[in-house]
C-alpha positions in Angstrom: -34.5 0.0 12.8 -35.0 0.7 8.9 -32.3 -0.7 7.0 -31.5 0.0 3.0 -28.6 -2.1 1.4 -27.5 -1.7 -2.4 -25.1 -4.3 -3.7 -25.1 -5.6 -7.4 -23.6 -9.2 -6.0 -26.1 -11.1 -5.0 -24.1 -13.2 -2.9 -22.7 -10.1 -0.8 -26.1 -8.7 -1.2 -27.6 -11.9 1.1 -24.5 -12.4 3.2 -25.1 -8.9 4.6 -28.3 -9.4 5.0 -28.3 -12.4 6.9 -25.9 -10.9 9.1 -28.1 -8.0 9.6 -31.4 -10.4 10.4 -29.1 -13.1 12.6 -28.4 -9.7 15.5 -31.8 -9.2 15.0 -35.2 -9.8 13.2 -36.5 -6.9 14.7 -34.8 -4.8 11.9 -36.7 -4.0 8.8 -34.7 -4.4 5.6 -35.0 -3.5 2.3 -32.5 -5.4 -0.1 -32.3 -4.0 -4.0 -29.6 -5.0 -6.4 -30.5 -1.7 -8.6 -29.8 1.7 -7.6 -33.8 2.9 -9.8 -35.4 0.6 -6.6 -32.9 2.2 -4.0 -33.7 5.5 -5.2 -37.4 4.6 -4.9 -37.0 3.2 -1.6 -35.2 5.6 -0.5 -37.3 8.4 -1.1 -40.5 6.5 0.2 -39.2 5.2 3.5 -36.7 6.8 6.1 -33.7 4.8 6.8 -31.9 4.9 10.0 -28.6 3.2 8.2 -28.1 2.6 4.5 -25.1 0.6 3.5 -24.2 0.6 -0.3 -21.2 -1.4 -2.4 -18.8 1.3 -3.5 -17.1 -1.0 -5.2 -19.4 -0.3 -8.6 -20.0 3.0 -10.6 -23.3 3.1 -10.1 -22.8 2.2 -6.4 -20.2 5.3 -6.2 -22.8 7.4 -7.8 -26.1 6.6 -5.6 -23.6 7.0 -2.8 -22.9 10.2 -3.9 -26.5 11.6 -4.6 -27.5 10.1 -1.3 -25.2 12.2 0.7 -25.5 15.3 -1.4 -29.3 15.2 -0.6 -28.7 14.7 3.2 -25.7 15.2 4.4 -27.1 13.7 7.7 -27.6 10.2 6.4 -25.8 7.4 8.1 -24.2 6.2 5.1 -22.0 2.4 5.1 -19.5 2.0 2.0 -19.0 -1.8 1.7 -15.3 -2.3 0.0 -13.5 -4.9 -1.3 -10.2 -2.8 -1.3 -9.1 0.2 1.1 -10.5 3.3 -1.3 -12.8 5.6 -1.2 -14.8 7.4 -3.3 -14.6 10.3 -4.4 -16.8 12.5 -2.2 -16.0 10.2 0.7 -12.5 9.5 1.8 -10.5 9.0 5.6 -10.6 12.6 6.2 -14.2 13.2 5.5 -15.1 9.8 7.6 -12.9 11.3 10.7 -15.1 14.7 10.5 -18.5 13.4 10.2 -19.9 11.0 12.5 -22.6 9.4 10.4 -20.2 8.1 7.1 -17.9 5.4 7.0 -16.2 2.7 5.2 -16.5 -0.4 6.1 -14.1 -3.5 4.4 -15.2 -6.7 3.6 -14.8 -9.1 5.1 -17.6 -8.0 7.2 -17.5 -9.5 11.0 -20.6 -8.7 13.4 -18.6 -6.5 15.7 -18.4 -4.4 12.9 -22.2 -4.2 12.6 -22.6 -3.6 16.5 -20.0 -0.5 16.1 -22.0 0.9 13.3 -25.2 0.4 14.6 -24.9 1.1 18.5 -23.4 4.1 17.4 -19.8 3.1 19.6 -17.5 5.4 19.3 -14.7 3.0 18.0 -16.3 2.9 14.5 -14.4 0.3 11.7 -13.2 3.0 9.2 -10.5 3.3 6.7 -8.4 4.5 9.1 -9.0 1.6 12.0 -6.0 -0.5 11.8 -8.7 -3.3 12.7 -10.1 -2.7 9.0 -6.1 -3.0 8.1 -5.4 -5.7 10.0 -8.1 -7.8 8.8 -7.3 -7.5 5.3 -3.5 -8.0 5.8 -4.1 -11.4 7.5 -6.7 -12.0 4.3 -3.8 -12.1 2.0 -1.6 -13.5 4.7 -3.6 -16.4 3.9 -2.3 -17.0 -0.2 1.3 -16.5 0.8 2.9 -19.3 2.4 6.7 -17.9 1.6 5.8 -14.9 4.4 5.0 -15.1 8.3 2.7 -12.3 9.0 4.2 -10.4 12.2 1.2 -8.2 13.6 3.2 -6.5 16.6 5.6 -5.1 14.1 3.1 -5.2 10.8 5.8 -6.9 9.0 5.7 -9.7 6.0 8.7 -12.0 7.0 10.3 -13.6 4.3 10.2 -17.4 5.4 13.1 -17.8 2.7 16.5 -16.3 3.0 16.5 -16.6 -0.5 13.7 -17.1 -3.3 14.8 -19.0 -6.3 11.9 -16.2 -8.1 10.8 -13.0 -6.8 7.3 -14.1 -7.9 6.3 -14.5 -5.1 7.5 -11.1 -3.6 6.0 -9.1 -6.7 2.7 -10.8 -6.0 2.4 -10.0 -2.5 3.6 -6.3 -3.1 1.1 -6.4 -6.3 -2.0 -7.2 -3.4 -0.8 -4.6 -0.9 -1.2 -2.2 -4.3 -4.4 -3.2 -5.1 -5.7 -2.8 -1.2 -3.6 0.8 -1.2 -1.8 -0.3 1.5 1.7 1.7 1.5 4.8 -0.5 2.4 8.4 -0.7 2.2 11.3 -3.6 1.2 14.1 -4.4 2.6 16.9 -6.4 1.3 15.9 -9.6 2.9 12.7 -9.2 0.9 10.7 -8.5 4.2 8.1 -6.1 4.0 6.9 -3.6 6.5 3.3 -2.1 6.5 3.8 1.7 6.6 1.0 4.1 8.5 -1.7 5.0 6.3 -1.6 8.9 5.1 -4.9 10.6 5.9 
């Protein structure tokens, strides 16, 4: 399997990779931190998967040029945050079966989805990809219990000398464009994500 990956961080550039090589070293990999070399690499070789940080402008645009030049592509976003680009968003994910966005962190089930072709693919949409990131900044907010059955920050505190803490919890969900709603006990609940 021919693999391209484009990421300007070095460090998420080799983590991937080394993800990639520990399912198998049978895969052939080509690893560029500038979109000139994936262009060039791209139109020598023929990839089966090419996984690309959207994250960057110049990731957004290779992304971009890649699919309008074949639409058939199996194209991987890598994300830090729950958005799309512009040519590439939930809709367009759920209608083709070769694009998808895929939100670090990265586990290896992911990889096995995307590359075996399942049919439960880690998308935007998968509240897997939600889930994961939710218990990420679960982690930096000790005044809230995490509730995955009902996707619910609990307020630890009936009463917080400083909504802070709150604001900074809502301020992450913002940043991840995850919609949610407040209650009067400061709890907040995870709404469904709008397609």
């Amino acid at each position: 399997m021919k693999i391209l990956i484009y990421d300007n961080c070095h460090s998420e550039l080799e983590a991937l990779y080394n993800m990639l090589i520990n399912i198998s070293d049978e895969f052939k990999i080509d690893k560029v931190m500038e979109t000139k070399r994936g262009y060039l690499l791209y139109e020598e070789h023929n990839h089966d998967f090419i996984f690309i940080n959207s994250d960057c402008h110049h990731g957004k645009n290779f992304l971009n040029e890649i699919h309008n030049k074949n639409p058939q592509q199996n194209l991987i976003a890598l994300s830090d945050s729950l958005n799309c680009t512009d040519n590439i968003k939930c809709s367009f994910c759920k209608q083709e079966d070769n694009k998808f966005l895929l939100v670090r962190p990265i586990y290896s089930n992911d990889l096995f989805y995307l590359l075996l072709g399942n049919n439960k693919r880690p998308t935007y949409c998968d509240n897997n990809q939600i889930l994961k990131r939710l218990k990420k900044i679960d982690q930096n907010f000790h005044n809230f219990d995490f509730c995955i059955e009902n996707k619910m920050f609990v307020n630890k505190n009936s009463f917080l000398k400083r909504d802070e803490k709150v604001f900074n919890l809502l301020t992450q969900l913002k940043l991840q464009n995850i919609p949610y709603e407040i209650d009067s006990t400061k709890n907040i609940k995870i709404l469904e994500q709008e397609n």
